[in-house]
C-alpha positions in Angstrom: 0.0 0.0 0.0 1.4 3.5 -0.7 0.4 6.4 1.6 0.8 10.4 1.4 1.4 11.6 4.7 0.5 14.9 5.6 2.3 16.7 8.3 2.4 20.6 10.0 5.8 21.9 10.7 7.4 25.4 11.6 8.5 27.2 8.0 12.6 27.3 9.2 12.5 23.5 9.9 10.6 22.2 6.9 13.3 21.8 4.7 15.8 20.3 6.9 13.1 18.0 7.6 12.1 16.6 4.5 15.7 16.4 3.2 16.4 13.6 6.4 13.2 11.8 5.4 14.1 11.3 1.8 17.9 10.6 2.6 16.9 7.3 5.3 14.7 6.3 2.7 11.7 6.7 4.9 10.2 8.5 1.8 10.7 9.1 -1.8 9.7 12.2 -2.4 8.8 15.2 0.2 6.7 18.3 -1.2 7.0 21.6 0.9 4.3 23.2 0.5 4.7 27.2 2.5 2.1 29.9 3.2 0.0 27.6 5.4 -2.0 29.7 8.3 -3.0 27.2 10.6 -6.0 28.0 13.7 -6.2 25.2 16.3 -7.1 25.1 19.8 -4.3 23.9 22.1 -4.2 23.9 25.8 -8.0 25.4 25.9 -6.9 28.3 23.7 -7.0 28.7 20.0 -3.8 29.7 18.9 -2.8 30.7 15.0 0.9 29.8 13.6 2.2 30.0 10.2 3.5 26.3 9.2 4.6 24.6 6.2 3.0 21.3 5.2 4.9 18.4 4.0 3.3 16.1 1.2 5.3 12.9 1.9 5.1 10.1 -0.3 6.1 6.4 1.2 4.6 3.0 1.4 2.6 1.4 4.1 5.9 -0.5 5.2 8.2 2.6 5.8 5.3 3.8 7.7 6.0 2.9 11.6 9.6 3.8 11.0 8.7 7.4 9.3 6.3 8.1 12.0 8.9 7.2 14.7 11.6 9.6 13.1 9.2 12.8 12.8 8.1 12.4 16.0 11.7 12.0 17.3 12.4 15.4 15.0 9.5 17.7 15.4 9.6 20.3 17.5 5.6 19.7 18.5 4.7 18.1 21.5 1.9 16.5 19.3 3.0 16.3 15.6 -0.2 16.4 12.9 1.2 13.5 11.2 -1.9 12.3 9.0 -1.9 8.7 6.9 -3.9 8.9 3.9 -3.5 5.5 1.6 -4.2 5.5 -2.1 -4.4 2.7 -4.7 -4.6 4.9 -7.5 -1.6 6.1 -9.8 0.4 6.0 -12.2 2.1 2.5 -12.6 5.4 4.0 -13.2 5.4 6.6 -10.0 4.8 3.4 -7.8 7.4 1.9 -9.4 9.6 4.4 -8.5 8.4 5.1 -4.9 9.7 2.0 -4.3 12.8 1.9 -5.7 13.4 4.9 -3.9 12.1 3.6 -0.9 15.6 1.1 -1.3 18.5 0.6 0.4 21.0 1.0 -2.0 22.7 -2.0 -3.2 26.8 -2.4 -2.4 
């Protein structure tokens, strides 16, 4: 199963964080998407921050190991790290998310 995961991070570490993901092969691609305003209520009080969203692409596998390394990264106490599966693409992109998904061969 391939998934897109969506997560909410502070703009300054959105890039650093996408670039780890796709280098441990925990995904294949990472889109940084910027200008988010987000309005959530936190601690009783509704708070507004601007964040970047991350578009990550990896596979139902990579998951559990993706979702331990953002949490161990993110500077939230409690990361928005959202799951969404999809069955649907192109035949060559899934190809691809999983050779990039890996390890490189010695």
């Amino acid at each position: 199963m391939s998934l897109v995961v969506l997560v909410t991070v502070p703009p300054e570490r959105a890039h650093e964080l996408a670039r780890i993901l796709v280098a441990e092969r925990l995904a294949g691609c990472v889109n940084v998407v910027g200008g988010l305003h987000s309005v959530y209520r936190w601690q009783g009080d509704v708070v507004e921050d601007p964040e970047t969203l991350l578009m990550i692409k990896t596979t139902g596998e990579k998951y559990p190991d993706l979702e331990a390394r953002i949490k161990s990264l993110h500077p939230y106490e409690v990361p928005e790290i959202i799951a969404l599966p999809f069955d649907r693409a192109l035949p060559e992109f899934q190809l691809w998310l999983r050779d990039a998904l890996e390890p490189t061969r010695s």
